[in-house]
N, C-alpha and C positions, 0 to 999 in steps of 0.2 A: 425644297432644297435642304432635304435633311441632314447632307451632308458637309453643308456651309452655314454654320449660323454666324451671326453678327451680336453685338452688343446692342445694346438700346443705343448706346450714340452712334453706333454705327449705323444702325437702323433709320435714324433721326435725318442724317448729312443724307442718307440715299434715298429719300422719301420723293425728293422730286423728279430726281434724276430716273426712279422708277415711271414716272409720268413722260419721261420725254422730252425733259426741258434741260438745255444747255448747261450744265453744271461745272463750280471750281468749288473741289471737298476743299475746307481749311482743316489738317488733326495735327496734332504735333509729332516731329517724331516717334514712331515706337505707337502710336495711336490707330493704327490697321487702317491705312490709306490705299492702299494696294488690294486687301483684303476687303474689302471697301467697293473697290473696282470690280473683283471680280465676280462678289456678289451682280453686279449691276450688267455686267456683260453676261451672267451667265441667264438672268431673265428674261433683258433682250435675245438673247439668241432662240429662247421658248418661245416668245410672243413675236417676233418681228421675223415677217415671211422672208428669206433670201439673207438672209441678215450674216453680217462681215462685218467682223470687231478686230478692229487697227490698233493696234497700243502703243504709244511712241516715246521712248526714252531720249536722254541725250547724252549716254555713253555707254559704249561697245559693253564693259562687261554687265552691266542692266537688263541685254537682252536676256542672255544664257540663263539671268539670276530670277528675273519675274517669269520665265517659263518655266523654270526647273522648280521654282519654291513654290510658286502660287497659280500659275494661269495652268498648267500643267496637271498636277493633282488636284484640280476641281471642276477640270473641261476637258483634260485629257480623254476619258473615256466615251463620250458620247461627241465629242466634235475633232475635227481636223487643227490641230496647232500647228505652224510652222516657227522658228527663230531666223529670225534674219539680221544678220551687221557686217559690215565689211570685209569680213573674214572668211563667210560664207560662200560659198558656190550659187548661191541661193538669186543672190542681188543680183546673177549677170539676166537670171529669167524672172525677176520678179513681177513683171503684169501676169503669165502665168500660173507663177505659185500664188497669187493673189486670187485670182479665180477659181482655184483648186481647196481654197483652205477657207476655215470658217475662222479662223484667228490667227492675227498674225504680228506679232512682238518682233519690233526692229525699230533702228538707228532714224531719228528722225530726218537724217541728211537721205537716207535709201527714199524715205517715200517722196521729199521733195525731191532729186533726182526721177524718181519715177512720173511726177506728176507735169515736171516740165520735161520731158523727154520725147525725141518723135519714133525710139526708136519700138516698134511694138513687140519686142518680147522684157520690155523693159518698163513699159506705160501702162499705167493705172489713174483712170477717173475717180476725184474726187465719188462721184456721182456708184459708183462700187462699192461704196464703204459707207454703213448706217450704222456704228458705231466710230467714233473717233478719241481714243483714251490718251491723254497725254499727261507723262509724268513729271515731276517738276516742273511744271507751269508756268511759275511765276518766273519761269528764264523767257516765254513770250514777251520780248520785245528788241526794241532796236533792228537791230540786222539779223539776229539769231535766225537760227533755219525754223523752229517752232514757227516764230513771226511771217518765214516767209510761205511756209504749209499753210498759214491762218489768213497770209495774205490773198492764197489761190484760192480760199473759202468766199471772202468778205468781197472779190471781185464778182464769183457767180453768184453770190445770194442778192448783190444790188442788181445782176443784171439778171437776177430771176430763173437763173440759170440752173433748176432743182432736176431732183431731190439733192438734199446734203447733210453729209451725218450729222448723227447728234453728237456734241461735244461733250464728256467727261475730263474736269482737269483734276489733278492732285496735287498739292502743296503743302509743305508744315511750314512755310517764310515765306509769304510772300513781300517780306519789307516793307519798304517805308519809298523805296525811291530814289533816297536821295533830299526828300522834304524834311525841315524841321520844324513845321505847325503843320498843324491839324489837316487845314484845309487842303493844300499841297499834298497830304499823305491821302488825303479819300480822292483827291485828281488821281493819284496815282494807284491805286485801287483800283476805279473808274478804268483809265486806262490797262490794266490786265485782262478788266472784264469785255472793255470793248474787243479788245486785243483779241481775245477767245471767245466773243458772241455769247458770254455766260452771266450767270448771276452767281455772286460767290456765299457758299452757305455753311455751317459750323452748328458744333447743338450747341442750345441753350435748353433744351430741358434736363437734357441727363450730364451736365457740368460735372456734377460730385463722382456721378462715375466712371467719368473718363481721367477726374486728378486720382482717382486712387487708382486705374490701371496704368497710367503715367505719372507718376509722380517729381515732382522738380525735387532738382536737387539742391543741396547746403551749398551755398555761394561762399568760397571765403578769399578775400585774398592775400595772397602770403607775400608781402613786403619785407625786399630785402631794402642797409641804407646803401646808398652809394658807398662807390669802390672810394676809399681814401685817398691812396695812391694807386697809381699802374703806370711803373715805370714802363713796364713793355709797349703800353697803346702811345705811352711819350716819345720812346724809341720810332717808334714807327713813323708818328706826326715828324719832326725833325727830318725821316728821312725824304718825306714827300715833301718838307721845304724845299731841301734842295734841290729836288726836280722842279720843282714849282721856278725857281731863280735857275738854273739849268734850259729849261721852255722858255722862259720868257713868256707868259700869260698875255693874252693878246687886252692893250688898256683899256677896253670899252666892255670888257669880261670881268664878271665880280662871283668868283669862287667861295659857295658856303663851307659851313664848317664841315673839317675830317670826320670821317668815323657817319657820315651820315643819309640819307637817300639822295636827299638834296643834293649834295656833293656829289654823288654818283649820276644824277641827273648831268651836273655842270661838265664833267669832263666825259660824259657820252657826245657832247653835242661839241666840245673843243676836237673830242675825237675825228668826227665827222666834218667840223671846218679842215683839219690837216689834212683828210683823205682829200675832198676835196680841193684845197688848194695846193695839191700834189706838196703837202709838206711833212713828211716823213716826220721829221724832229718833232712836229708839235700833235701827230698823231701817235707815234710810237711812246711818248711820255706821256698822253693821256691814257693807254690803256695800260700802263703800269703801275697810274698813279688809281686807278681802277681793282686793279689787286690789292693795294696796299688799303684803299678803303674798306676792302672785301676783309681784308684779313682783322680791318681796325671793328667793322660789325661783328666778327666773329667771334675778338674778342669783348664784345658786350653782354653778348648772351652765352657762351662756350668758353672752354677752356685756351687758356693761353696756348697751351700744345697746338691745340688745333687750330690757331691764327697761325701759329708758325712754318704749321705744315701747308697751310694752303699756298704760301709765298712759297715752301720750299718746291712744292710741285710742281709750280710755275716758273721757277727760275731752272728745274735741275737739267733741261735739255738744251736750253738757251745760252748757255756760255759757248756749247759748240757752234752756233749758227748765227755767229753774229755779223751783221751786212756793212757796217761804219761805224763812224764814232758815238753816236749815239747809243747802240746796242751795246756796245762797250763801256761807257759811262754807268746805263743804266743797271746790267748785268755786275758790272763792276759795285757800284754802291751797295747791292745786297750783298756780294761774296765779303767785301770787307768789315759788312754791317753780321754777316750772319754766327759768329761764333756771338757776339754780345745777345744778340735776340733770343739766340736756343739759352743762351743760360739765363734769360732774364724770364723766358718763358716756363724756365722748368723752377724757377721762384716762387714755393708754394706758399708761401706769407703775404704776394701779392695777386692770387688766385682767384677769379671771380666769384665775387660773396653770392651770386644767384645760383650756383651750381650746389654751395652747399646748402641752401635755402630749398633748391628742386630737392635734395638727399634728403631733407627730413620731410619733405610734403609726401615722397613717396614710403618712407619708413612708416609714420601716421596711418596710412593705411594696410600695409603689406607684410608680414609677418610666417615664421615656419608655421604656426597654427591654426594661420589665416587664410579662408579659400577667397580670394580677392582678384580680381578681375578689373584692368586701367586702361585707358589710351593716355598717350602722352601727345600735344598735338604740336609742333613745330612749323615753322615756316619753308623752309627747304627742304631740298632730297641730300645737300651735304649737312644742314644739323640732323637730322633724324639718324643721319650712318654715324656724327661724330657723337652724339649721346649715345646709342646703342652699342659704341666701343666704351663710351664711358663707365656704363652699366658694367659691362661686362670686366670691368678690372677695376671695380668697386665695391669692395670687400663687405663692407655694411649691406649693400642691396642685394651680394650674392646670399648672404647671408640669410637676410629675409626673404630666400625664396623667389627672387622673381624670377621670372624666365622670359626674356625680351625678344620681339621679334620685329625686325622693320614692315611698316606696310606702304606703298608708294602706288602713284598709276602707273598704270599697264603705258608701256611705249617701248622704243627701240635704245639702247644704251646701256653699261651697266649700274646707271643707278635706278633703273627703270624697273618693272617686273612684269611680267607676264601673265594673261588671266589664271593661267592656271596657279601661280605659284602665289598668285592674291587670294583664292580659294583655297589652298591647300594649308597659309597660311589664315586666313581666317577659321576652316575647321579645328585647325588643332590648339586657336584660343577658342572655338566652342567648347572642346574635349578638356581645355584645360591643363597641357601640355605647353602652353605659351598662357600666361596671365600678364604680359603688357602690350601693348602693342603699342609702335613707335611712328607717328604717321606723322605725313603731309595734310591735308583738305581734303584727299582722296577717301577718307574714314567721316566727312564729315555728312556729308550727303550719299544716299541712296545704298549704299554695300550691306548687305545684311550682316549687321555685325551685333552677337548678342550685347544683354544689357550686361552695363558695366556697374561698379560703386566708385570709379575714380574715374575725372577728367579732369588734365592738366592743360591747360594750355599757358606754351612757353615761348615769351619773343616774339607772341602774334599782334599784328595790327589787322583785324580784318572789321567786316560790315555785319550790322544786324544777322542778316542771313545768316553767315556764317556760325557766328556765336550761337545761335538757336541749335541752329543744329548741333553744334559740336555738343551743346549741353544737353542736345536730348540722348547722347549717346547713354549719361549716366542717368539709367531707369532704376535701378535694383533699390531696395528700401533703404533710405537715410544713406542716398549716395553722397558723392561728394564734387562737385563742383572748383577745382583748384585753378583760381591764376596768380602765376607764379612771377614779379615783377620786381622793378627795380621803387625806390619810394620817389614821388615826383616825376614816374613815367610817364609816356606816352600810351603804355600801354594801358595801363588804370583809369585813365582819361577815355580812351576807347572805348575802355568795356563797362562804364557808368553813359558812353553816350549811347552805347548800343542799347542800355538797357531803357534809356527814354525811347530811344525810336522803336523798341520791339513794343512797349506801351502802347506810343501812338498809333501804330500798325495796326494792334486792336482794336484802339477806339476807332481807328479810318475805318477798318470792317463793319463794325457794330454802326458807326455812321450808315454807312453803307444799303447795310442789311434791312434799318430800319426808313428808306426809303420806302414811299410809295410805288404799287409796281411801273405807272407813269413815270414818277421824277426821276426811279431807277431808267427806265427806256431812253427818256427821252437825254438825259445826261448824257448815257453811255453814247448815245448816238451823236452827240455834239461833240467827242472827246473821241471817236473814229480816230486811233491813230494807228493804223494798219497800212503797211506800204501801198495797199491799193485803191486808196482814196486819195484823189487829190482834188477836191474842193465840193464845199456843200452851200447849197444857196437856201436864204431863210425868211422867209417874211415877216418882218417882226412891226411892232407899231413905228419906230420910227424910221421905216422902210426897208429896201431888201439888201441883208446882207451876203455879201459872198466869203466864204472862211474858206483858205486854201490850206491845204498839208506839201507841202516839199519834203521828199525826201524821209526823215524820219525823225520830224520836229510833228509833234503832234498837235490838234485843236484842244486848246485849253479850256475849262467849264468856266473859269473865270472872267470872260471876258462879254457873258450873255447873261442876261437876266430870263431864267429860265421859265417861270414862272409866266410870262407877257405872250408866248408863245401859244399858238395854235396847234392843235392835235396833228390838223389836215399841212402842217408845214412839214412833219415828221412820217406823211404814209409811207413812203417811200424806205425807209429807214426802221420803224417798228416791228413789221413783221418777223 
């Protein structure tokens, strides 16, 4: 394969999956996972007679990207590729084009649709496919369609139901689960790999050369103090008193604080009692007092402008369409409230201190003589539109050259974007025509998006996962790592706990890895939590036990001393 070489660590993670044995690559982002893959499929496809390589992603534009980047120009020429995802003509005949092709890259929901289907220009046997590649991996669990592909596996391999491909998975997070000790984080490990029928593997000999082809970046975070005053977010509270005294809050209901999820949690579900008890008034004030929280978050992390404008959006069709007294109270309290809020909002002495806090995180790197390359990572599709207006009438950052551009998922709406215009705009931050990109989560995983030296993330509360990834965005040397917070946040708290659990993560793998291939077996086989097992009988010294699964509550490792156990309890299950 003179035309694909790999690195020594890439060489390392593929050494058994060369042999045929059920594989979970662990590389970090930016670590050639993909690359990785296709080394592996393209020697299956030399050595293994008849051989059908399935690749399976779990979002639409992933197909286009792993055929066009990689599966593409290094199998294109000598094997048949097709793409396939719901967009395609492709899905309506896929048993078919499965039979015609020698690879084939699509939507994991296409091939579980195919697999339980009766229709035959639609139905593909497992039993057809002797490779099986699935990307991001560690999303196998729960109800996910991964899980339920894995679950029509784990039914024919108990009921001997062969041949069945071999499994390749790919992951740079696989978390922690949800555990915070040890033992919890290697059950849940355990459980990915039963999940997948794999053993999970990573180098350890060539370490040094995989941190210096990915290098982590400079962690820092930029602390702003809390806001002093904001009359404006005071403005606001006040006005949801009244509605609050207005409703009449039903007594046996205890409303957390404004400005906060919690609160947004509380009057979704008073909403939902009004609808229900056909009560207008105490529906129609829930979803207002819904806005005005909206607007109180927006002023946490965004400009006062932009909290103002979210209520103006909301209220500016509404004074015609009003049904009773309610819609006229409500509608009314903001029209009398709104000339005080625009001018309390356009109050640049009481401006959110983290906005100017983001201004110099991004100055620090970005410069007219600077060839500099960022994401900024936000929570929503309305902050990522209301920071990329801010940029742009932000004389200091025009100044330094940036050139901003939103990146969002592909779906229907306009704050949504379409595959193409996700491509067109990530080309032209390749070319360098766009140096920031303004994203949602959609940048965080899977888009092939070059290395960057800046990543911001701003107003994010997310999981291990997430953070890994978003950090491996910044690869380029002496990148920089930016989170950009309030002092005493929630956020900073987050991302100090992510960084124990991405720790323990490790150590659960390393736990893991350093299993006997036994206590690896027979574990993984006690912890079966695949939707299509439901119960394993055991004979242990102090007699037989039966362990059931419901549903998708799994057999825990904890609960059996594994050790007491018999080879001949687990034939059925080893293989």
């Amino acid at each position: 394969m003179s035309d694909l070489q790999l690195r020594a660590y890439q060489e390392e993670v593929v050494e058994r999956a060369l042999l045929g044995e059920n594989i979970i690559i662990w590389l970090p982002t930016g670590g050639g996972k993909t690359r990785a893959a296709v080394y592996v499929a393209k020697r299956h496809l030399e050595t293994t007679p008849q051989a059908k390589v399935v690749v399976l992603v779990n979002k639409v534009h992933l197909v286009d990207q792993h055929h066009t980047k990689e599966f593409h120009p290094h199998l294109g020429r000598d094997y048949t590729l097709v793409a396939v995802s719901g967009e395609s003509k492709e899905k309506d005949f896929f048993g078919p084009v499965v039979k015609k092709s020698q690879v084939v890259i699509c939507t994991a929901q296409i091939l579980y649709n195919a697999l339980t289907t009766t229709e035959e220009t639609k139905h593909v046997e497992l039993s057809d496919i002797t490779l099986l590649i699935i990307d991001e991996c560690h999303g196998t669990n729960k109800d996910s369609v991964y899980n339920k592909v894995m679950a029509c596996y784990m039914e024919k391999k108990l009921k001997k139901d062969l041949p069945l491909p071999q499994i390749l998975g790919l992951t740079a997070s696989p978390g922690s689960g949800g555990a915070k000790n040890l033992q919890k984080a290697v059950n849940h490990v355990l459980e990915i790999c039963a999940n997948l029928d794999s053993a999970i593997v990573s180098t350890k000999t060539h370490v040094s050369e995989l941190k210096q082809m990915v290098p982590r970046p400079i962690k820092t975070f930029d602390i702003v103090e809390k806001r002093l005053k904001d009359p404006f977010g005071g403005h606001l509270k006040s006005m949801m008193q009244m509605i609050h005294e207005y409703m009449t809050v039903p007594p046996d209901f205890r409303l957390r604080q404004f400005g906060t999820q919690e609160y947004e949690a509380d009057v979704v579900i008073i909403e939902r009692q009004g609808v229900s008890q056909d009560n207008r008034l105490l529906a129609q004030c829930a979803l207002h007092l819904r806005q005005y929280n909206n607007a109180l978050l927006i002023n946490s992390t965004l400009r006062m402008m932009d909290a103002y404008r979210s209520l103006e959006e909301f209220y500016i069709n509404r004074s015609n369409t009003a049904v009773d007294g309610t819609d006229i109270f409500l509608v009314g309290l903001f029209q009398e409230n709104q000339v005080e809020l625009q001018k309390l909002a356009k109050d640049s002495l009481y401006e959110n201190p983290k906005m100017g806090k983001l201004e110099s995180t991004l100055l620090n790197q970005f410069g007219p003589s600077r060839a500099s390359k960022g994401i900024l990572f936000s929570k929503t599709r309305k902050s990522i539109h209301c920071l990329y207006d801010w940029i742009l009438t932000n004389e200091a950052l025009q100044e330094a050259g940036i050139k901003a551009a939103i990146l969002t998922g592909a779906g229907n709406g306009i704050t949504y974007m379409t595959q193409n215009e996700q491509a067109d705009t990530i080309r032209k931050f390749r070319q360098g025509t766009i140096n920031l990109l303004i994203s949602t989560s959609v940048a965080e995983e899977g888009l092939d998006i070059p290395e960057c030296n800046l990543v911001v993330r701003y107003g994010l509360l997310t999981n291990e996962i997430a953070q890994q990834q978003a950090s491996g965005r910044a690869r380029a040397t002496d990148s920089q790592y930016s989170v950009v917070a309030e002092e005493g946040g929630q956020e900073v708290k987050r991302e100090l706990t992510n960084e124990y659990l991405e720790d323990l993560t490790g150590k659960a793998i390393a736990q893991v890895q350093d299993m006997s291939p036994r206590e690896f077996r027979t574990k993984k086989c006690v912890v079966l939590p695949n939707l299509a097992i439901k119960e394993l009988a055991l004979n242990t010294p102090h007699g037989r036990i039966t362990v059931k699964k419901w549903k998708d509550v799994p057999f825990t490792v904890e609960d059996f001393s594994f050790e007491e156990y018999q080879k001949d309890n687990f034939d059925d299950f080893l293989d």
